[in-house]
C-alpha positions in Angstrom: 74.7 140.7 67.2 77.4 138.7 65.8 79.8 142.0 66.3 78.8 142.2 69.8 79.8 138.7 70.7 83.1 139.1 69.0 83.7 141.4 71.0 82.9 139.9 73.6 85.1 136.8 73.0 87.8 139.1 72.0 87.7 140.5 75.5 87.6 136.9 77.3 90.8 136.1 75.3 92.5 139.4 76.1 91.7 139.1 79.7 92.5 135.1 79.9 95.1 135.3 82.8 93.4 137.8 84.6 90.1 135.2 84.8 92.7 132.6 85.1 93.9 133.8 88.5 90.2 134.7 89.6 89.4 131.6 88.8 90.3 129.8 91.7 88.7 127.0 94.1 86.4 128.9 96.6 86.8 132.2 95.1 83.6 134.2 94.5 81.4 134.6 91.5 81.3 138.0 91.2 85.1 138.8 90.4 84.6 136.8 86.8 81.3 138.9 86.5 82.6 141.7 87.4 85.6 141.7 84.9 83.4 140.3 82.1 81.0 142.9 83.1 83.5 145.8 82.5 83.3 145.0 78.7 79.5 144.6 79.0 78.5 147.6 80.3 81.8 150.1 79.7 82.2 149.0 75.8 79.0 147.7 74.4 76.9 149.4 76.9 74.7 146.6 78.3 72.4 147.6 81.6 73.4 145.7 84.4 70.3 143.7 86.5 67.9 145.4 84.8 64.5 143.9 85.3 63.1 142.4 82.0 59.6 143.2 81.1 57.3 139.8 81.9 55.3 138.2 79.7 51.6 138.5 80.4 50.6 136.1 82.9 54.1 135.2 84.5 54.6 136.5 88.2 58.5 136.2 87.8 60.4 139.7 86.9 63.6 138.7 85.5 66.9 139.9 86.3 69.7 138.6 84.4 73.4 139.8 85.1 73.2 142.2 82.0 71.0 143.5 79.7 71.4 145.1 76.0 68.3 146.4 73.8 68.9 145.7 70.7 65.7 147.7 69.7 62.1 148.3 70.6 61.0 145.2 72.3 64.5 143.4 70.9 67.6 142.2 73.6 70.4 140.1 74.7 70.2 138.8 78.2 74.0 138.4 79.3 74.7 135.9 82.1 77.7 135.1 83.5 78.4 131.7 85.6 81.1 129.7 87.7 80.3 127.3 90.0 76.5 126.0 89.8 76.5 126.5 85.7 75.2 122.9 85.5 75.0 121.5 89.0 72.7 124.3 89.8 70.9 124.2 86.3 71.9 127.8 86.1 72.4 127.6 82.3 69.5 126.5 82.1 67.5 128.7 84.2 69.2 131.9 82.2 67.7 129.8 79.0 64.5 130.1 80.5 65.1 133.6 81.5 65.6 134.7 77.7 62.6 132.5 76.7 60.2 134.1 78.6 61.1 137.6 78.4 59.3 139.1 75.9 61.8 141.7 75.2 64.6 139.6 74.7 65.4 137.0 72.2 69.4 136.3 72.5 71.2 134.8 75.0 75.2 135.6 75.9 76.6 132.8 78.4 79.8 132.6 79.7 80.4 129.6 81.5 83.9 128.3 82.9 85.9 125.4 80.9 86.3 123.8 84.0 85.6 123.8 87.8 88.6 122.6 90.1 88.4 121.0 93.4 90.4 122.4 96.4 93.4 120.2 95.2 93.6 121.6 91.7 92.4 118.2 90.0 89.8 119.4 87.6 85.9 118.7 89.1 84.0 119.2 86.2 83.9 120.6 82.7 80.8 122.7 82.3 81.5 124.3 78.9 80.6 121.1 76.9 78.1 119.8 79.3 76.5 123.2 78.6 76.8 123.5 74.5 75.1 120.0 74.5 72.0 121.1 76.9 71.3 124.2 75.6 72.3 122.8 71.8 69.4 120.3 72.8 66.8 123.4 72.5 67.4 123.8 68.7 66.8 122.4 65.5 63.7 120.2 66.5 60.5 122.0 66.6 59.1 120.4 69.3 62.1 121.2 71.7 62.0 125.0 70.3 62.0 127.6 72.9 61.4 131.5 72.0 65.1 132.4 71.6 66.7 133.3 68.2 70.3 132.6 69.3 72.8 131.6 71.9 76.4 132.9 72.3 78.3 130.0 74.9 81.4 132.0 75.8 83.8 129.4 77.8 86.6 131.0 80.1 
């Protein structure tokens, strides 16, 4: 687990001003995802939108951006944001996505440092906002949710 999100960090860092000039007011989502998701799927051979298998009861079939089995009944849900990451509750929802998938119990999120409005100025500053929330799930038993461990990968 730990080797996977090295490398995966290791990647981010490599490809920094690449995702730096993707990264741009009003530019789409899926040119990060799709660079990050090069790594994912070519290198460390995660499944992209693969449907996870639902947990008795639950009508929702989730689809994360990526997928890795770890093992039988073991995985890492990989999600990759940009502009709704906390607006949207999107780091949230992909939280809620690993909880309840009963086939996965890790969660890799890459979430931008920070948003930029159409002037430059910077908008909003997910990563932190993001460690705290889902940092907010841990370490209390009453907040616990059924996920082992969260990777927050900033870019």
């Amino acid at each position: 687990m730990s080797q996977l999100a090295q490398q995966l960090l290791s990647h981010l860092e490599s490809s920094m001003e690449l995702i730096t000039a993707l990264h741009i007011h009003g530019a789409q989502s899926r040119a990060i995802q799709d660079t990050v998701g090069r790594l994912l799927e070519d290198r460390l051979g995660f499944g992209s939108e693969v449907v996870l298998a639902p947990q008795d009861g639950l009508v929702t079939r989730a689809r994360p951006d990526f997928f890795f089995e770890l093992g039988p009944g073991r995985g890492i849900v990989a999600e990759v944001e940009r502009g709704g990451t906390t607006a949207n509750n999107h780091d949230l929802k992909d939280l809620w996505k690993a909880h309840i998938a009963i086939n996965a119990q890790h969660l890799f999120l890459v979430v931008p440092m920070a948003l930029q409005s159409e002037s430059g100025a910077v908008r909003e500053r997910p990563y932190p906002k993001v460690v705290w929330r889902i940092g907010a799930f841990f370490g209390e038993p009453r907040r616990e949710v059924d996920v082992l461990s969260v990777h927050v990968f900033g870019y």
